[in-house]
DSSP file (Angstrom, degrees, kcal/mol; ACC not computed):
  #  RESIDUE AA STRUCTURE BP1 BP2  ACC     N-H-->O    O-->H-N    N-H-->O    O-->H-N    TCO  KAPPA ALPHA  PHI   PSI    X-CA   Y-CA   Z-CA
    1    1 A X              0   0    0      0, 0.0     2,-0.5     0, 0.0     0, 0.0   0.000 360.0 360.0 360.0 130.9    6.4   10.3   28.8
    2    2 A X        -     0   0    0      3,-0.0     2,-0.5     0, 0.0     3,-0.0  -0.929 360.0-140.6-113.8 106.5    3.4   12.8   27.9
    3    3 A X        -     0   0    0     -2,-0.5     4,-0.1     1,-0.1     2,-0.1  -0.576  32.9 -89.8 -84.2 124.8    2.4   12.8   24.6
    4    4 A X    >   -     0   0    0     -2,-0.5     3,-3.3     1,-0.1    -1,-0.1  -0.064  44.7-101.8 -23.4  92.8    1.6   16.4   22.9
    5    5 A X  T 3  S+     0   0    0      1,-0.2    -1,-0.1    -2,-0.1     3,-0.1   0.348 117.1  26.3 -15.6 119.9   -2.3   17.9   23.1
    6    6 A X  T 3  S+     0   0    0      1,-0.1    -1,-0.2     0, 0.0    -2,-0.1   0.085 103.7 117.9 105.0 -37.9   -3.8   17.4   19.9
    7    7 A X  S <  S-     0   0    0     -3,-3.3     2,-0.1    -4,-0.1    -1,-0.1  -0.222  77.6 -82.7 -66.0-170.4   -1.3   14.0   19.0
    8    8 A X        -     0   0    0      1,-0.1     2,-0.2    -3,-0.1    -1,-0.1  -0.406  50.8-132.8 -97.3 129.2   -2.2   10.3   18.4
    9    9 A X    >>  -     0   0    0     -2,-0.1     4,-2.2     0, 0.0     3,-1.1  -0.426  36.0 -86.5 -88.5 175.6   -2.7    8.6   21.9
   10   10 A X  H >> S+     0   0    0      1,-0.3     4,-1.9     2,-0.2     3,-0.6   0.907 122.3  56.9 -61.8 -43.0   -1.1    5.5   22.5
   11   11 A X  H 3> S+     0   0    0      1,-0.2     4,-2.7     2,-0.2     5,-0.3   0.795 112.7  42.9 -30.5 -42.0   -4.2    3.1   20.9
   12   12 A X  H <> S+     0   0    0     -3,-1.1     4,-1.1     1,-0.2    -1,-0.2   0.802 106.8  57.0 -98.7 -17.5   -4.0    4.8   17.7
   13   13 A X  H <X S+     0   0    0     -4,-2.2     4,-3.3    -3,-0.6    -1,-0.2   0.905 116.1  41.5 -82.0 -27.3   -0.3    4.8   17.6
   14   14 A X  H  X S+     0   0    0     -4,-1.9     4,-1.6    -5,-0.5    -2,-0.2   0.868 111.1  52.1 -68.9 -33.8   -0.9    0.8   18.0
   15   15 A X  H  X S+     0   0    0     -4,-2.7     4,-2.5     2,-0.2     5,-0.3   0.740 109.7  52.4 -62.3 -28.6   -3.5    0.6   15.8
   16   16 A X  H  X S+     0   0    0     -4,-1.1     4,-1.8    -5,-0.3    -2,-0.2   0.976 108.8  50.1 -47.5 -67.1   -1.2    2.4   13.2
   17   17 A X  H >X S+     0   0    0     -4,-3.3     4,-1.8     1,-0.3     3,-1.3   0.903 110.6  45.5 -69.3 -46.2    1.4    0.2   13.7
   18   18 A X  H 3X S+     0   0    0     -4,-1.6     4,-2.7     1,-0.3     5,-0.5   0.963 109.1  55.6 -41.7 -59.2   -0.7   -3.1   13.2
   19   19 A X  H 3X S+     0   0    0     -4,-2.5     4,-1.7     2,-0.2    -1,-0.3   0.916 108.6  54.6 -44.7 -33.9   -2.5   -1.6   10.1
   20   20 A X  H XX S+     0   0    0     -4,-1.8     3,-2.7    -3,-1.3     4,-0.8   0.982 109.3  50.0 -45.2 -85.7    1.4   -1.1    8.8
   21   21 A X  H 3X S+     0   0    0     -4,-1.8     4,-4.7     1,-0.3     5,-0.2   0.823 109.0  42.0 -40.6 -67.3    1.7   -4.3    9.4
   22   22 A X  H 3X S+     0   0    0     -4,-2.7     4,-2.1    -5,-0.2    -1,-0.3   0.763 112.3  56.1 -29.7 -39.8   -1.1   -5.7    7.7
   23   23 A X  H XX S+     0   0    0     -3,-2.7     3,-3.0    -4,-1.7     4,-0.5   0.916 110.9  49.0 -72.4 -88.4   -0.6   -3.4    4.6
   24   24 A X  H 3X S+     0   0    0     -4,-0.8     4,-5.1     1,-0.3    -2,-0.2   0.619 111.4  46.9 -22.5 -57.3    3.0   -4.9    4.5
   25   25 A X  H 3< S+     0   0    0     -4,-4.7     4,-0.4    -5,-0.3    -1,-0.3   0.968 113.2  51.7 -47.6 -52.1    1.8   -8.1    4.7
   26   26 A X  H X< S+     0   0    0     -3,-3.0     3,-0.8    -4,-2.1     4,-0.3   0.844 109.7  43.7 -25.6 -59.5   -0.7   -7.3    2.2
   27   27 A X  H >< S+     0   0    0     -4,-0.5     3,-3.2     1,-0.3    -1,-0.2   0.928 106.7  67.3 -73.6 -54.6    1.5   -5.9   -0.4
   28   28 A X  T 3< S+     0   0    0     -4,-5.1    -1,-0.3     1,-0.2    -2,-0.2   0.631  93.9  53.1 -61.7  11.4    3.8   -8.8    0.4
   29   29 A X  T <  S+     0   0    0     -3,-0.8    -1,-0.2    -4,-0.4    -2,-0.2   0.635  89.2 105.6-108.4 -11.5    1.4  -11.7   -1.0
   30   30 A X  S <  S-     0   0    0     -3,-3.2     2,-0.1    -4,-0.3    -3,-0.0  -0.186  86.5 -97.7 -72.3 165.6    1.1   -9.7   -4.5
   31   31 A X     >  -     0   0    0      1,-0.1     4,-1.6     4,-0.0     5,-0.1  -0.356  39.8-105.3 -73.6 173.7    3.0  -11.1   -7.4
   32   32 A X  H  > S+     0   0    0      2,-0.3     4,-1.9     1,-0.2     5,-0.3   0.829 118.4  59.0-124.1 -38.7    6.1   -9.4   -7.8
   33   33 A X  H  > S+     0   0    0      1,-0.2     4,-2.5     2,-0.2     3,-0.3   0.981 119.7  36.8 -44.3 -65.2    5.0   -7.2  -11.1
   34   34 A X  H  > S+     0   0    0      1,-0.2     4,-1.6     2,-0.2    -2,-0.3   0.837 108.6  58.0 -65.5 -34.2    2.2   -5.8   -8.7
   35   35 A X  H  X S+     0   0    0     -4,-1.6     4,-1.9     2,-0.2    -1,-0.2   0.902 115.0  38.1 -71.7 -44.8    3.9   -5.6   -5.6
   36   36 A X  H  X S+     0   0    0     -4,-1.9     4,-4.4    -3,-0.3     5,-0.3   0.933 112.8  56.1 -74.4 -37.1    6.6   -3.2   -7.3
   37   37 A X  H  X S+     0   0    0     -4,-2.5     4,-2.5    -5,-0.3     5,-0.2   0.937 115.6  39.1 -63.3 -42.3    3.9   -1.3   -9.4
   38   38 A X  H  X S+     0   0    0     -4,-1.6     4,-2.7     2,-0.2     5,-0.2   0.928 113.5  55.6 -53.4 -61.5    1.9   -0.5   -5.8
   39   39 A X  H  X S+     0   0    0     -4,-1.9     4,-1.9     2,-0.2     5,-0.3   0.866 113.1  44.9 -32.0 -68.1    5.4    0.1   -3.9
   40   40 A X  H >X S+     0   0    0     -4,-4.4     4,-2.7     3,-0.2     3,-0.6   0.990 118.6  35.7 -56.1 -64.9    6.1    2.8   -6.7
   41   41 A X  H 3< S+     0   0    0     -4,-2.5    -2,-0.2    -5,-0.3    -1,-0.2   0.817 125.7  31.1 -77.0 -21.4    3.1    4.6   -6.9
   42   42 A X  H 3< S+     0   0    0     -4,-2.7    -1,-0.2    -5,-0.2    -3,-0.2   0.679 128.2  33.8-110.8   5.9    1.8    4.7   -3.5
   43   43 A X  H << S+     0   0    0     -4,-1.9    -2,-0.2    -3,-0.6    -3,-0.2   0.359 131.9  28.9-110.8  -7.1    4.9    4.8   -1.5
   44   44 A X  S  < S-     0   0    0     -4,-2.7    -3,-0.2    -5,-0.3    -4,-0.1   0.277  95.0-133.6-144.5  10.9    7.1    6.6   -3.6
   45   45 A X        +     0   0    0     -5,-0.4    -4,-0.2    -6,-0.2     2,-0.2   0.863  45.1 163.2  56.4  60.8    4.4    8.6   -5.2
   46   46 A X        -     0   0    0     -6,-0.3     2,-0.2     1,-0.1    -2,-0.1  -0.553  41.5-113.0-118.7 163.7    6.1    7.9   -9.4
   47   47 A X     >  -     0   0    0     -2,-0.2     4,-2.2     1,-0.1     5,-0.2  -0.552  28.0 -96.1-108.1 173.5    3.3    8.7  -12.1
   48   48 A X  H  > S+     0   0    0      1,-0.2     4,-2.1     2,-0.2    14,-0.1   0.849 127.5  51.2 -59.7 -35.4    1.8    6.1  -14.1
   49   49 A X  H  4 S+     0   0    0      2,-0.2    -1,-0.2     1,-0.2     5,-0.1   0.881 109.3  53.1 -81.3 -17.6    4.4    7.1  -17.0
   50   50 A X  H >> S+     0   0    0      2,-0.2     3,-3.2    -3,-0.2     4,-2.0   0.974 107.9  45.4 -50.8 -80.6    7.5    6.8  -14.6
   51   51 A X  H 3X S+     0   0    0     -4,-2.2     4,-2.5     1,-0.4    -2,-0.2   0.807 112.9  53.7 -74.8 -37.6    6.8    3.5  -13.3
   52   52 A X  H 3<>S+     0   0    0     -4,-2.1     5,-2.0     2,-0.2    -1,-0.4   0.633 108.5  51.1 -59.6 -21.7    6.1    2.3  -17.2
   53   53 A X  H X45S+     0   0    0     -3,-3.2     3,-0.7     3,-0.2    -2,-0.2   0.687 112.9  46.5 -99.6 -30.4    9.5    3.7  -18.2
   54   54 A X  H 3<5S+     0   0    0     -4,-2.0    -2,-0.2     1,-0.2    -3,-0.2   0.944 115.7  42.0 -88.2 -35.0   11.0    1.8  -15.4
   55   55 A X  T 3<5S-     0   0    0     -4,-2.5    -1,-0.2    -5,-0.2    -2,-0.1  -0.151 104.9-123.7 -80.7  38.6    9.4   -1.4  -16.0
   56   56 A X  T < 5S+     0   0    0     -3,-0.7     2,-0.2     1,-0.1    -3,-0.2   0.778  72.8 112.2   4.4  80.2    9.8   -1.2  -19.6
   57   57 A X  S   <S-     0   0    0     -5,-2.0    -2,-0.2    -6,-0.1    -1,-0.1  -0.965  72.0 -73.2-162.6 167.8    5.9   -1.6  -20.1
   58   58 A X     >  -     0   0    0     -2,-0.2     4,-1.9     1,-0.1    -5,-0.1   0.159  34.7-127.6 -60.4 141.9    2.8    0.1  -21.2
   59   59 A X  H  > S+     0   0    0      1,-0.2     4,-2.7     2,-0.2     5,-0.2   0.938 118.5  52.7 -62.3 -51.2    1.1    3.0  -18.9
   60   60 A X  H  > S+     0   0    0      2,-0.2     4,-1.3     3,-0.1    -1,-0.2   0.836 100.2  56.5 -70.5 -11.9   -1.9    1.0  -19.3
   61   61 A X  H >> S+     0   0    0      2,-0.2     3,-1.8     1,-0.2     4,-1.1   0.972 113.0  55.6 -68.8 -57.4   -0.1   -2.3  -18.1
   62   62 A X  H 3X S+     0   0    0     -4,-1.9     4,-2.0     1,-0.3     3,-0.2   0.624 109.0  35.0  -9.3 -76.7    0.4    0.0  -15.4
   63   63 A X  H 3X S+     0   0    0     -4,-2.7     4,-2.4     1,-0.2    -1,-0.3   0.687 113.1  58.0 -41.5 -46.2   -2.6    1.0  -14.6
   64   64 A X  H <X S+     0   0    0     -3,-1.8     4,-1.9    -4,-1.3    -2,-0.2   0.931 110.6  44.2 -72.6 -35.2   -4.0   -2.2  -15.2
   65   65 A X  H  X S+     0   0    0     -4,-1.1     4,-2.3    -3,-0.2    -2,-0.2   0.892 111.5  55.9 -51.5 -54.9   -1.4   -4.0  -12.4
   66   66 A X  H  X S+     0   0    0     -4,-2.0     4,-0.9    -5,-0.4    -1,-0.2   0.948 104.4  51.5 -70.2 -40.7   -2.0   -1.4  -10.0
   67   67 A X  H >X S+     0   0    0     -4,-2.4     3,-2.0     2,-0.2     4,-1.1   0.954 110.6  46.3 -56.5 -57.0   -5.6   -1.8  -10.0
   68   68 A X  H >X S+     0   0    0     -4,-1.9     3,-3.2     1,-0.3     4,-3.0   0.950 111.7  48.0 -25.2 -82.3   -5.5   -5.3   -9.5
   69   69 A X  H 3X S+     0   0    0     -4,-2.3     4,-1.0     1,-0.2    -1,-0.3   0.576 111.8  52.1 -52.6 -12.0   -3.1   -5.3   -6.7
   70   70 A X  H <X S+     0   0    0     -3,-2.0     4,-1.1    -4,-0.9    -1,-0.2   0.688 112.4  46.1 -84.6 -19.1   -5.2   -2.3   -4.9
   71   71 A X  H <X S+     0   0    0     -3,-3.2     4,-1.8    -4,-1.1    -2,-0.2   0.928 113.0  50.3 -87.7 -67.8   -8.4   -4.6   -5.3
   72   72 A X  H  X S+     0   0    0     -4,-3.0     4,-1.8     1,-0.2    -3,-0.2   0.873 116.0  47.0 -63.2 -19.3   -6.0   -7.8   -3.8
   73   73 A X  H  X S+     0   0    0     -4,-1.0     4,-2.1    -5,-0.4     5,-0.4   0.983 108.3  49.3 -42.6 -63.8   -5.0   -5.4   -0.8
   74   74 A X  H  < S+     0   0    0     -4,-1.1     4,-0.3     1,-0.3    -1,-0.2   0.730 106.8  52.6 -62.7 -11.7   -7.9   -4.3   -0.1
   75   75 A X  H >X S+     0   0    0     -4,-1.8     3,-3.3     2,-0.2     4,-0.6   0.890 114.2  50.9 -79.8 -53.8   -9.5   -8.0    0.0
   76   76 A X  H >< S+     0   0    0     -4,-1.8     3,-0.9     1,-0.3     4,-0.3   0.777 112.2  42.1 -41.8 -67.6   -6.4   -8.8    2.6
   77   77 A X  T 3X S+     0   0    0     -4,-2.1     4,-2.4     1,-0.2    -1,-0.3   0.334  84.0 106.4 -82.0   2.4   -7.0   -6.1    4.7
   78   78 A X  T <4 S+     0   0    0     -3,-3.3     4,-0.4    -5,-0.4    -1,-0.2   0.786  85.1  34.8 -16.8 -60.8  -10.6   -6.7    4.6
   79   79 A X  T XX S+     0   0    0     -3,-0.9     4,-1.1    -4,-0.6     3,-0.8   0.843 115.5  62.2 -84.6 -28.7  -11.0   -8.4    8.5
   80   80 A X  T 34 S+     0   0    0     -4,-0.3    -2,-0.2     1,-0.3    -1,-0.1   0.897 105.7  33.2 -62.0 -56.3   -8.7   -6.4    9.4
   81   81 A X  T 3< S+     0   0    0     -4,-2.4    -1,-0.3     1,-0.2    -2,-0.2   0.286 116.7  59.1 -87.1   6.3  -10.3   -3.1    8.8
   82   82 A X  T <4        0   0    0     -3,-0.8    -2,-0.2    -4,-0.4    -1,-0.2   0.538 360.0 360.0-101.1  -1.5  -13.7   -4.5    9.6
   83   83 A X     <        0   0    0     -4,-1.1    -2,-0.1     0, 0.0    -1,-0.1   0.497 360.0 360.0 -84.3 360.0  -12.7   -5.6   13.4
């Protein structure tokens, strides 16, 4: 198997997958308000007022959740992305 000039060679497709993982992991350790507010808006791409209508809560709890949980990703995946 020849992977297509110009694609992702087999390293990056491994590194992909691990960073997946890692995000996953991430995501899983949030509290469960944050974990859904992240889930919507950056996997399923839902606006701030969407995801407030669905969690019957403020745009700014919104906002405020999602920041938090973007901050506690980014600490997990912290070694991760520095190796």
């Amino acid at each position: 198997n020849v992977l297509p000039s110009g694609g992702p060679g087999t390293d990056q497709l491994v590194l992909d997958a691990e960073l997946e993982e890692h995000l996953f992991t991430a995501i899983g350790l949030l509290g469960q308000d944050q974990q859904a507010v992240v889930i919507l808006r950056e996997v399923h791409a839902y606006s701030y007022e969407e995801i407030a209508h669905l969690m019957q809560t403020s745009s700014g709890t919104v906002k405020s959740r999602l920041h938090r949980g973007r901050d506690r990703v980014m600490v997990e995946l912290g070694p991760y992305l520095e190796s």
